[in-house]
C-alpha positions in Angstrom: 6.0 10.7 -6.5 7.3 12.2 -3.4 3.9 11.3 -1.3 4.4 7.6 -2.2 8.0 7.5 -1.5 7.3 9.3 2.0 4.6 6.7 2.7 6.9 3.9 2.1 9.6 5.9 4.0 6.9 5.9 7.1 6.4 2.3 6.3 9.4 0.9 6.3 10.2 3.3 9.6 7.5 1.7 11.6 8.7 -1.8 10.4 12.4 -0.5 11.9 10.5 0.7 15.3 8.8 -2.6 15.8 11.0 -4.9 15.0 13.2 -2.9 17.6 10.7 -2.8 20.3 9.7 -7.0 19.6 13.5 -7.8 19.5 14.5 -5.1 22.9 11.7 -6.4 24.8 12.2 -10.2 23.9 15.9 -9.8 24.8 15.1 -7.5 28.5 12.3 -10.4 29.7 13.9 -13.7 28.6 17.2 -13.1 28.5 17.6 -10.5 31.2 20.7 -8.1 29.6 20.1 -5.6 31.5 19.1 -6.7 35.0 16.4 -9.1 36.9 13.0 -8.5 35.9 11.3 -6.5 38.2 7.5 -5.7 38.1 8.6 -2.3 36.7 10.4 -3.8 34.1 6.9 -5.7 33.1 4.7 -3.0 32.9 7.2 -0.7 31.1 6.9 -3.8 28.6 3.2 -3.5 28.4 3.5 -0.2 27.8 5.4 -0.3 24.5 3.5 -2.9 23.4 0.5 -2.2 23.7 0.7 1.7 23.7 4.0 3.0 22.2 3.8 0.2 18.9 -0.1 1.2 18.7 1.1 4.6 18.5 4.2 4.5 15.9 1.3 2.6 13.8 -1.0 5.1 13.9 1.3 7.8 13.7 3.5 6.0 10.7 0.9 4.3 8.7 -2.6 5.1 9.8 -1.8 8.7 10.1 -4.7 11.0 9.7 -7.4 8.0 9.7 -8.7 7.2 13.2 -9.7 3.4 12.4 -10.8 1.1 15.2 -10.3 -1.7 12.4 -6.8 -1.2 11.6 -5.6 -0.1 15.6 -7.0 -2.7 17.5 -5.1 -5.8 15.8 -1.9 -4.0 16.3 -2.9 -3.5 19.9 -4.0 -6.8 20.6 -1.1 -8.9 19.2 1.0 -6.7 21.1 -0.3 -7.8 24.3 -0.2 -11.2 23.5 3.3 -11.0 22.4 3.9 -9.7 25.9 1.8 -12.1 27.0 4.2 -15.0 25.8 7.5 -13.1 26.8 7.3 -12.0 30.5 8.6 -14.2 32.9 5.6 -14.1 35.4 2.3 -12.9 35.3 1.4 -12.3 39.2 1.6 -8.1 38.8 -2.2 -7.0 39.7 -1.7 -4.7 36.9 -1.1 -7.3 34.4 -4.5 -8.9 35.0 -6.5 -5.7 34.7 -4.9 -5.2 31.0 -5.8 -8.6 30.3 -9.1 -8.5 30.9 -9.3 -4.9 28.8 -7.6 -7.2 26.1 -10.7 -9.2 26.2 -12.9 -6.6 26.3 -11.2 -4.6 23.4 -10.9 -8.3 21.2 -14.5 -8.9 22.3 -15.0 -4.9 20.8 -13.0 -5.8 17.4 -15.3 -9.3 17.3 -18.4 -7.4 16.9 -17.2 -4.9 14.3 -16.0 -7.9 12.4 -18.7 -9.6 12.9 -21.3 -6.9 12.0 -19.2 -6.0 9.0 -19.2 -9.5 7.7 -23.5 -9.1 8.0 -23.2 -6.1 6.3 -21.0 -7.2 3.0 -23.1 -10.6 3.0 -26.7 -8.7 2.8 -24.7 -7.0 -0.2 -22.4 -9.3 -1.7 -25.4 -10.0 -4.6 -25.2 -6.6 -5.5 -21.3 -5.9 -5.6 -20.9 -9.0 -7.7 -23.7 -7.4 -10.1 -21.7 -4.1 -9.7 -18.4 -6.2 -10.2 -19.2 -7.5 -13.8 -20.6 -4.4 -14.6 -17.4 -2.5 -13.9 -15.5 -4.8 -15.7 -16.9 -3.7 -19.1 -16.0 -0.2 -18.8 -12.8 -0.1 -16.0 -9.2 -1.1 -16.8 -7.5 -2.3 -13.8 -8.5 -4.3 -11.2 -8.0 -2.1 -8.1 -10.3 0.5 -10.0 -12.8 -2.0 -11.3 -13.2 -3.2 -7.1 -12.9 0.8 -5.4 -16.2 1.6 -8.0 -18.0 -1.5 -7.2 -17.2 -1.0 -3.5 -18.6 2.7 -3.9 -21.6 1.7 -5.7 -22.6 -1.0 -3.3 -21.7 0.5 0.3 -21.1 4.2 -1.0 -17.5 6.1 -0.4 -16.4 4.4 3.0 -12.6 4.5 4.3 -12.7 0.8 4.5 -13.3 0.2 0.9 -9.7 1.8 -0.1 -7.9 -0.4 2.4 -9.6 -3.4 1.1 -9.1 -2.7 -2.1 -5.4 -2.8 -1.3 -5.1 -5.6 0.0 -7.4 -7.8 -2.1 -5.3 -6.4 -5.0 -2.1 -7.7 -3.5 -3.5 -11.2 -3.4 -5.4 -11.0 -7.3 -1.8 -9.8 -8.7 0.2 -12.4 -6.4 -1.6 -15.6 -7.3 -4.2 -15.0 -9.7 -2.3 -13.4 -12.7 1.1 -15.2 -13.5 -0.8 -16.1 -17.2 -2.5 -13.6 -18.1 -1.7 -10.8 -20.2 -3.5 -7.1 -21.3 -6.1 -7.2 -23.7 -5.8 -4.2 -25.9 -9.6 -2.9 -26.5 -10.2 -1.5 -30.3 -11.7 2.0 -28.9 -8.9 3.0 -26.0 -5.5 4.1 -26.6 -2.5 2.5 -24.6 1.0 3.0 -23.7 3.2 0.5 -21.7 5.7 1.6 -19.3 7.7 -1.4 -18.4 9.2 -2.8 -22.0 11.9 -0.4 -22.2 13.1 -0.3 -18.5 15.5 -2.2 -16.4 12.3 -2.9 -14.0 12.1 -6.5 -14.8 16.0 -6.8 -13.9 14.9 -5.0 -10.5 12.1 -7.1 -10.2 14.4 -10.5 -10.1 16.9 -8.9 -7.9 14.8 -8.0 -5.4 12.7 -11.6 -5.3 16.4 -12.8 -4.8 16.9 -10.6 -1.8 13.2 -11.0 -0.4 14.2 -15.1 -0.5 17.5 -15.2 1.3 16.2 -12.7 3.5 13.1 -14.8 4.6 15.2 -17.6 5.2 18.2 -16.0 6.9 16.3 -13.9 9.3 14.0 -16.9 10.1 16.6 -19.2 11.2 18.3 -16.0 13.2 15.6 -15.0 15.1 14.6 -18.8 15.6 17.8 -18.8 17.7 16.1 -16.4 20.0 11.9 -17.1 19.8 10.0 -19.4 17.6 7.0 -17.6 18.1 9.0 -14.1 16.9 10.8 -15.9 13.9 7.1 -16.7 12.5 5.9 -13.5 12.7 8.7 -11.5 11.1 8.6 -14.6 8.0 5.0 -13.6 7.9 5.7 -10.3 7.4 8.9 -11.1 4.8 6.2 -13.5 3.2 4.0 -10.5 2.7 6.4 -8.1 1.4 7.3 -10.8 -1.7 3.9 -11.2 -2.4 3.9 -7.6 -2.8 6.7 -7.3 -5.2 5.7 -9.9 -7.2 2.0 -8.3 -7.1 3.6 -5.3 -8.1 5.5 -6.5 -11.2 2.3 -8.2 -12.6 0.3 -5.2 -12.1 3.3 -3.3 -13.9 2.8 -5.4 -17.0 -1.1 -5.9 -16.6 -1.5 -1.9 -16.4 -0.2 0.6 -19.2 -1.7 3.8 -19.9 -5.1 4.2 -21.2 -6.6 7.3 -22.7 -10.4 6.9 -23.1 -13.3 9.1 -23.6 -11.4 12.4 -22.3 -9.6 10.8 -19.4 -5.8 10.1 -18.9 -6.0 6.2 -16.5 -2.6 5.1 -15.0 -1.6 2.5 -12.7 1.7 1.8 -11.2 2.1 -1.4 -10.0 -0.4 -2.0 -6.8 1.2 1.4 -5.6 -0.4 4.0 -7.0 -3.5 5.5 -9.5 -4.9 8.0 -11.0 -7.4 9.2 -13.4 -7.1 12.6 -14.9 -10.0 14.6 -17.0 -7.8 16.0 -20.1 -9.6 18.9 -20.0 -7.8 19.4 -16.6 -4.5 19.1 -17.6 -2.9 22.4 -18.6 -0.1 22.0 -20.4 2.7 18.6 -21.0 6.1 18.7 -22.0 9.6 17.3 -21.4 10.9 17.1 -17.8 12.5 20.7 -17.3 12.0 20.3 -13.4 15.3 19.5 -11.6 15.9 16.7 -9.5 16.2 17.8 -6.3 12.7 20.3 -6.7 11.1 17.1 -7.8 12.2 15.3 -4.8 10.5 18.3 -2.5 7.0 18.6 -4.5 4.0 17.7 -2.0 1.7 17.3 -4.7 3.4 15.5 -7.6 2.9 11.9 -9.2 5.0 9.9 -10.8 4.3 7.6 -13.8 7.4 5.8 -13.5 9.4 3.0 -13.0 12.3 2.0 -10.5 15.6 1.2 -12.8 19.3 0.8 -11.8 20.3 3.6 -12.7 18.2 7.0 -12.0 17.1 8.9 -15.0 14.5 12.3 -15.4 11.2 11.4 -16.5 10.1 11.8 -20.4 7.4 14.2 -19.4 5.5 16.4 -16.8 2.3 17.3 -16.8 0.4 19.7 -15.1 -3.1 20.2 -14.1 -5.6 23.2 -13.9 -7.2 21.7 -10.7 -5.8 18.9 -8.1 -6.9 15.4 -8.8 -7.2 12.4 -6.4 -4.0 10.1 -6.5 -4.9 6.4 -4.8 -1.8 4.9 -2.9 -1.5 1.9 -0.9 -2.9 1.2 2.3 -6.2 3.6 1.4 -4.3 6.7 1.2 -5.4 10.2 -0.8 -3.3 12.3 -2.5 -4.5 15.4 -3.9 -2.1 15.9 -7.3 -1.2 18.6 -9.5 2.0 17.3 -11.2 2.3 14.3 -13.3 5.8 12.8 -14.0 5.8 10.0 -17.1 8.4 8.0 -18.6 7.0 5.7 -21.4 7.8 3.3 -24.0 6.5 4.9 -27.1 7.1 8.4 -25.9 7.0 10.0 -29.2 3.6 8.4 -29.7 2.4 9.1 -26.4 3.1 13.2 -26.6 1.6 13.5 -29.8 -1.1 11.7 -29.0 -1.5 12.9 -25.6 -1.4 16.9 -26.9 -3.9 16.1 -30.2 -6.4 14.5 -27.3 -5.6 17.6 -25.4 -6.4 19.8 -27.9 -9.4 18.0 -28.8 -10.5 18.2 -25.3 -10.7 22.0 -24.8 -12.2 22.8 -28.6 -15.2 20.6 -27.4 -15.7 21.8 -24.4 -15.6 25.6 -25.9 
């Protein structure tokens, strides 16, 4: 719980950062607030942009995952941006960037490109893999990370795709369907009894005037910089609404000695219930649970704050998947359920169960 609120934290930071250095820069080069542009001026310009924003992203969202794929976009776009905003583009120092632009776009073309050879060689066998993992998997991002493993092995990549391609399934894909309770798996929904729905609606409502009001405000200033932050407003209301239907799509599922949860597109996990050492109502105050590094929470955002139904912990840590291909390790589970009573006895007789067999 408190990894994947930090992440977004770091997320929504950067977002802060860059629309600060896109709306700072835009202002010193066409509008000239603080004094004539001067050549100085220019390259101090190219230097966030292409440098400093590069360097927030890594540092903010990136983080500990050197990735040519995922830096060099961010690098790019912020040339061009400069690109489009300075006044003149006769400084000798200018042209030499440009041309490492090229090279560096020139670099990302044939990692795309030879990644796009690679998936196509294999695309036969991940669609093999694909069905497959549809027959024994529960959610979707689970049922694409194990057919990416299978097919190109455990790759960085795979994580971030998986991400993103959930984002779009959930967004467009779902709006009809509903979960499909299997006779020989357990489940528990977690969204029935909440005020998440309410949330849900509220912030769609907020996403939409938002879009609509920052477009026409920044419009006053750029075009070109009005598109990019709707683009990026249009992308966080697909992810809410992704979110919800993944929500509703995913409850709990206890199969074959393993605990399955998804939350939203946000966060999984899969826990071996002979790992887990002990469950029982939330004793753990607030503000230790808001410091725990290694804790994960199987809850849902509601109006008004409440403590979780239960926490769980684990013998050993387990891997926690949150968004943008990040790794947790985990040794605390938080729930909050619909059928909590059901849940706990169930969850402590599988428990049980669990550790006679495997004495």
């Amino acid at each position: 719980m408190v990894h994947a609120t930090k992440s977004k934290k770091s997320i929504y930071i950067f977002a802060l950062l860059a629309a600060a250095i896109l709306s700072t820069n835009y202002m010193v080069m066409s509008y000239q607030i603080i004094a004539p542009v001067t050549d100085m001026m220019i390259i101090a310009t190219l230097f966030d942009l292409t440098i400093v924003l590069p360097l927030f992203f890594y540092i903010l969202v990136v983080r500990n995952r050197f990735s040519l794929i995922t830096l060099l976009p961010v690098t790019i776009a912020g040339f061009w941006y400069a690109y489009f905003i300075v006044p003149h583009h006769d400084l000798a120092v200018f042209n030499y960037v440009k041309y490492g632009i090229y090279v560096i776009e020139g670099l990302f073309i044939l990692i795309e490109l030879a990644l796009a050879i690679f998936l196509l060689r294999k695309i036969p066998t991940l669609i093999k893999n694909f069905r497959h993992r549809k027959e024994i998997d529960f959610y979707y991002p689970t049922i694409l990370r194990n057919s990416f493993n299978e097919t190109f092995g455990q790759k960085k990549f795979s994580n971030i795709l998986v991400f993103d391609f959930s984002i779009f399934y959930y967004g467009f894909f779902v709006w009809k369907k509903k979960w499909v309770h299997r006779e020989y798996i357990q489940d528990f929904t977690i969204h029935t009894n909440t005020g998440y729905f309410g949330v849900f609606i509220m912030l769609v409502h907020a996403m939409l005037i938002e879009v609509i009001g920052v477009h026409f405000l920044i419009a006053q200033w750029s075009t070109i910089a009005a598109w990019i932050f709707t683009a990026f407003d249009i992308y966080a209301l697909l992810w809410i609404i992704a979110d919800y239907h993944a929500v509703r799509l995913s409850p709990i599922v206890i199969n074959d000695g393993r605990l399955f949860a998804q939350v939203g597109v946000r966060r999984s996990i899969e826990v071996d219930l002979d790992n887990i050492k002990s469950i029982q109502p939330t004793s753990t105050d607030k503000k230790i649970r808001r410091t725990e590094k290694n804790s994960f929470a199987i809850t849902l955002p509601n109006f008004f704050e409440e403590d979780p139904q239960f926490e769980i912990e684990l013998n050993e840590p387990t891997i926690a998947y949150l968004p943008f291909g990040i790794e947790r390790d985990i040794t605390k589970l938080y729930v909050t359920v619909d059928d909590k009573q059901k849940f706990y006895q169930y969850l402590s007789n599988a428990i049980e169960s669990s550790k006679v067999v495997e004495k």
